[in-house]
C-alpha positions as CSV (number, residue, x, y, z in Angstrom):
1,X,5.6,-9.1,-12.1
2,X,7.3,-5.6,-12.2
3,X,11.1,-4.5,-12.5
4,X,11.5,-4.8,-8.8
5,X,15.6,-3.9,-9.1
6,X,14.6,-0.7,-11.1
7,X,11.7,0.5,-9.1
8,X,14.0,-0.1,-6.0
9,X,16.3,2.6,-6.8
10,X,13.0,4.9,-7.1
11,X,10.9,4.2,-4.1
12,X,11.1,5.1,-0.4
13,X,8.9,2.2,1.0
14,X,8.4,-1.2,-0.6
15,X,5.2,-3.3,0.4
16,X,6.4,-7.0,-0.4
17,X,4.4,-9.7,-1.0
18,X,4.4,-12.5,1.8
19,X,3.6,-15.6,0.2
20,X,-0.1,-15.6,-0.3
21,X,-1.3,-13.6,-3.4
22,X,2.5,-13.6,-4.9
23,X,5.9,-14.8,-4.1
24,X,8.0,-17.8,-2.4
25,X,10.4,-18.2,-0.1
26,X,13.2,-17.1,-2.8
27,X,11.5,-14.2,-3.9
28,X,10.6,-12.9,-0.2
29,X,14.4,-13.2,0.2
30,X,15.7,-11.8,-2.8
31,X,13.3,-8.9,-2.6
32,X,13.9,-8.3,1.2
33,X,17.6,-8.1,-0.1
34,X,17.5,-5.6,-2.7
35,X,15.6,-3.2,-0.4
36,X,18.3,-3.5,2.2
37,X,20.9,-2.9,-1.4
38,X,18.8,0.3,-2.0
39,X,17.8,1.4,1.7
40,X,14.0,1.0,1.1
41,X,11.9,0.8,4.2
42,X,10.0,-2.7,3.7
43,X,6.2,-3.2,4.7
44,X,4.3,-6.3,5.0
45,X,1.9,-7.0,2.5
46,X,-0.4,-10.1,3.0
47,X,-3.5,-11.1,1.7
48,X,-6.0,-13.7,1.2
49,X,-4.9,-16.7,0.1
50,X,-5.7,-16.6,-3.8
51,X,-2.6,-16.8,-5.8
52,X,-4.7,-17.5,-8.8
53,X,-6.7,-14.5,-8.5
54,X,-3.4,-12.1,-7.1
55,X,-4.8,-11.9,-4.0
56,X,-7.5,-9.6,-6.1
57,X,-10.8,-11.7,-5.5
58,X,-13.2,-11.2,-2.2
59,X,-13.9,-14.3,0.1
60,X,-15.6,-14.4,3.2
61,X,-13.0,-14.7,6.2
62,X,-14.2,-14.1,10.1
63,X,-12.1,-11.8,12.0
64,X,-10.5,-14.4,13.6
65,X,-9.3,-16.1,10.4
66,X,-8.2,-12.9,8.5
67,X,-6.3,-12.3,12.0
68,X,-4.5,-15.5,12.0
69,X,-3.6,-15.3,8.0
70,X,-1.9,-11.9,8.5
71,X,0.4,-13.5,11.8
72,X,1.2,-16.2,9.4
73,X,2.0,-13.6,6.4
74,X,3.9,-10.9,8.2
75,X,5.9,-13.4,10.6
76,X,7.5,-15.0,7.3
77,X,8.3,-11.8,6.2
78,X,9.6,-10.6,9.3
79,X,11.7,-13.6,9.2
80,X,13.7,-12.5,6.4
81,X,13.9,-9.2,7.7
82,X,15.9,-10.2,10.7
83,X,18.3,-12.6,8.7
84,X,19.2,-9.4,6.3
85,X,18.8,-7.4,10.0
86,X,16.2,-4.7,8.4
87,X,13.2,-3.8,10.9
88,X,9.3,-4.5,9.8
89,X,8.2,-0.9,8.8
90,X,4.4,-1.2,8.8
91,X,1.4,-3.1,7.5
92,X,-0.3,-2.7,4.9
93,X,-2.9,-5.1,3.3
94,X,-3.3,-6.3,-0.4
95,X,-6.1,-6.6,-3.1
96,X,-9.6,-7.6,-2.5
97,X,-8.9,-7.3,1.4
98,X,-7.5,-3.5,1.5
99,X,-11.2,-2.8,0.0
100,X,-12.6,-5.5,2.5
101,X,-10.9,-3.9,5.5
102,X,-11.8,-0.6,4.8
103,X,-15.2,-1.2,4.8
104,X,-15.9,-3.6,7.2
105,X,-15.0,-2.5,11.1
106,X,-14.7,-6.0,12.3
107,X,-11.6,-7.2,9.6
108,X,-10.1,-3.7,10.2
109,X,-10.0,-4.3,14.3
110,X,-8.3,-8.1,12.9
111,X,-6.4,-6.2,10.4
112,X,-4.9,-3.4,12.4
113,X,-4.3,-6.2,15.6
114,X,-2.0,-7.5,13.6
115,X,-0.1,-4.7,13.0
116,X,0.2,-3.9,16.8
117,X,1.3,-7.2,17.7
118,X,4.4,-6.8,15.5
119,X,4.6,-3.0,17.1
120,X,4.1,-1.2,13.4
121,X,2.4,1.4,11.7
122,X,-1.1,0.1,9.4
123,X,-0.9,1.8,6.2
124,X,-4.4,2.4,4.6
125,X,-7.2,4.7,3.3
126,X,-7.7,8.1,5.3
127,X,-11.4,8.4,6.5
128,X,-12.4,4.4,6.1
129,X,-12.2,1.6,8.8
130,X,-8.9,1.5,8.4
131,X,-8.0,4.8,10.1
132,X,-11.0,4.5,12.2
133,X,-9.6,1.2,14.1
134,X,-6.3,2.2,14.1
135,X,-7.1,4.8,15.8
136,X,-9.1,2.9,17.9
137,X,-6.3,0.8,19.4
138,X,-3.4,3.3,19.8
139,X,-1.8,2.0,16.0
140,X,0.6,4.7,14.3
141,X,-1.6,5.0,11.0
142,X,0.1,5.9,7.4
143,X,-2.7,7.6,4.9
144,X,-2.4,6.2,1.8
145,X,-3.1,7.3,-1.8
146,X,-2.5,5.6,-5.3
147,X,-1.5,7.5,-8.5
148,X,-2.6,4.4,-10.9
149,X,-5.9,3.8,-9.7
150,X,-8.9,5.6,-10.1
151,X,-11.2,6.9,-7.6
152,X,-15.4,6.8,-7.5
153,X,-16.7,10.2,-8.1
154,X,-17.4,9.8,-3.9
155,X,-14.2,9.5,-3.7
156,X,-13.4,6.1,-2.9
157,X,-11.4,3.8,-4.1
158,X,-11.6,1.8,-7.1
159,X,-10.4,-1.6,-6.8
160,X,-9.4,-4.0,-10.1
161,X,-8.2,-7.2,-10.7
162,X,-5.9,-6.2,-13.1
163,X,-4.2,-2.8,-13.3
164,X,-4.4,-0.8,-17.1
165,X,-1.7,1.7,-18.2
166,X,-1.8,5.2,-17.1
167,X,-0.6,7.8,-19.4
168,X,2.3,9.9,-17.9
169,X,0.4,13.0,-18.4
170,X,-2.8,12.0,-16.7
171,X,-0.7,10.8,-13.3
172,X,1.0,14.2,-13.0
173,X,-1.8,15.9,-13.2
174,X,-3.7,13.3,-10.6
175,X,-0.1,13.9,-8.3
176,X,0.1,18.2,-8.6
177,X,-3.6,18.4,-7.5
178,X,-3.0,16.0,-4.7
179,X,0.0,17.9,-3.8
180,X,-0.5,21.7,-4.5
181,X,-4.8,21.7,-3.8
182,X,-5.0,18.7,-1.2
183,X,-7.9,17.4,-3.8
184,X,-8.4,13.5,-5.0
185,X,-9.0,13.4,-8.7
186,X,-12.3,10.9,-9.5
187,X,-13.5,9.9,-12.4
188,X,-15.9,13.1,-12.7
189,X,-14.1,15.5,-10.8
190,X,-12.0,15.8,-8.0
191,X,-13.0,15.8,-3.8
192,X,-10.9,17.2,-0.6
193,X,-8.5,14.9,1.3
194,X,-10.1,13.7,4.9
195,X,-9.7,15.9,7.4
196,X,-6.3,16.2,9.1
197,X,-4.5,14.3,7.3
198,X,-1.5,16.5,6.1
199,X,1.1,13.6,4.9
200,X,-0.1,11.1,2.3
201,X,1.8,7.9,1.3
202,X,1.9,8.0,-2.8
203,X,1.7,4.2,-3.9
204,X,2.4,3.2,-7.5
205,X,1.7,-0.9,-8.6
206,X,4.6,-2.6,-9.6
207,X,2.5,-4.4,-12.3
208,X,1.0,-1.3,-13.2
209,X,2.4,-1.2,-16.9
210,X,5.4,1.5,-17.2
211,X,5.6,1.5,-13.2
212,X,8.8,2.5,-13.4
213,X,8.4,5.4,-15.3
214,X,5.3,6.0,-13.6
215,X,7.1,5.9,-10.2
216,X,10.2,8.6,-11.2
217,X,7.8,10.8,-11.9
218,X,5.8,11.0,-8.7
219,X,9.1,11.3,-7.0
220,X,10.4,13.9,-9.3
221,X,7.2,15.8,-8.6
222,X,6.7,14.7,-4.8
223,X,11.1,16.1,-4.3
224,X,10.2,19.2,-6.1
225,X,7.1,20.0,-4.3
226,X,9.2,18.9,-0.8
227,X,12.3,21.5,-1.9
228,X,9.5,24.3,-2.2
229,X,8.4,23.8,1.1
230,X,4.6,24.2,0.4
């Protein structure tokens, strides 16, 4: 995995792993531990239940199901949160299912549910299912974007199993045009953000390679864009 105790000195919001794609009960403690160390809000982040895959592989999963594995997920988590006496922040879904969710209104409606039972923002992609069901049932959403991933030239999402290095150069230019032009860089151009959405959650993968490096950049760039006040 990545350098969690580094990249917790970096970050603002941590999305921890409950148990299903990555982690144990140790890990879920330690982790939950360090963010309280560093003052990092903390976010569920369940998924399918595929550890050998990282939570990274689609399955089929009714509604109800998908509803019932993120209760299971996020009330472990939430666990550990009250013994280090940290609140739940939001929700935000891993892997194969983040693409899943978006996409399909029915696992969003489960998705999001979850989220409201635990009283939390859902954290996910502007302009998909995800805002659309949030929306839907009154649930705080947090628009997400990722500076290690690439984007279709449509401008959705590109999901992988695994996660390649990204030069330094190429994320700092992908973070600037995100901040100072409201654009999303694709792989053949570049398209507007969705409509209305004015704040943007910037997520970096801890097993992205060089996550750490890649994260103090975006929040060298993101602190300097914030001190300008554009």
């Amino acid at each position: 995995m990545g350098d969690d105790e580094a990249l917790m000195k970096t970050i603002h919001l941590a999305n921890i792993a409950c148990g299903f794609h990555a982690s144990d009960f140790s890990i879920m403690d330690k982790t939950v531990l360090l963010a309280k160390e560093n003052a990092v809000l903390v976010g569920a982040h369940p998924s399918l239940p595929d550890r050998q895959g990282w939570g990274r592989r689609e399955m089929a999963m009714e509604p109800d199901e998908l509803a019932a594995c993120f209760v299971y997920q996020v009330g472990a988590l939430n666990g550990f949160l009250t013994r280090h006496g940290l609140p739940l922040n939001h929700v935000k879904p891993h892997g194969a299912i983040y693409g899943m969710t978006a996409r399909d209104i029915s696992l969003a409606r489960a998705a999001i549910g979850v989220a409201k039972i635990f009283g939390v923002p859902f954290m996910g992609l502007a302009g998909t299912c995800h805002q659309a069901a949030a929306e839907e049932a009154g649930v705080p959403f947090i628009a997400e974007w990722f500076a290690d991933l690439e984007y279709s030239p449509e401008g959705k999402l590109i999901i992988t199993k695994t996660h390649d290095p990204v030069p330094l150069p190429v994320v700092q230019a992908r973070v600037e045009k995100l901040l100072t032009q409201k654009q999303i860089t694709t792989v053949v151009g570049s398209v507007p953000l969705v409509d209305g959405v004015t704040e943007v959650s910037i997520c970096c993968h801890s097993d992205t390679p060089g996550a750490v490096e890649i994260a103090k950049l975006v929040k060298k760039l993101v602190d300097e864009h914030n001190q300008r006040g554009v």
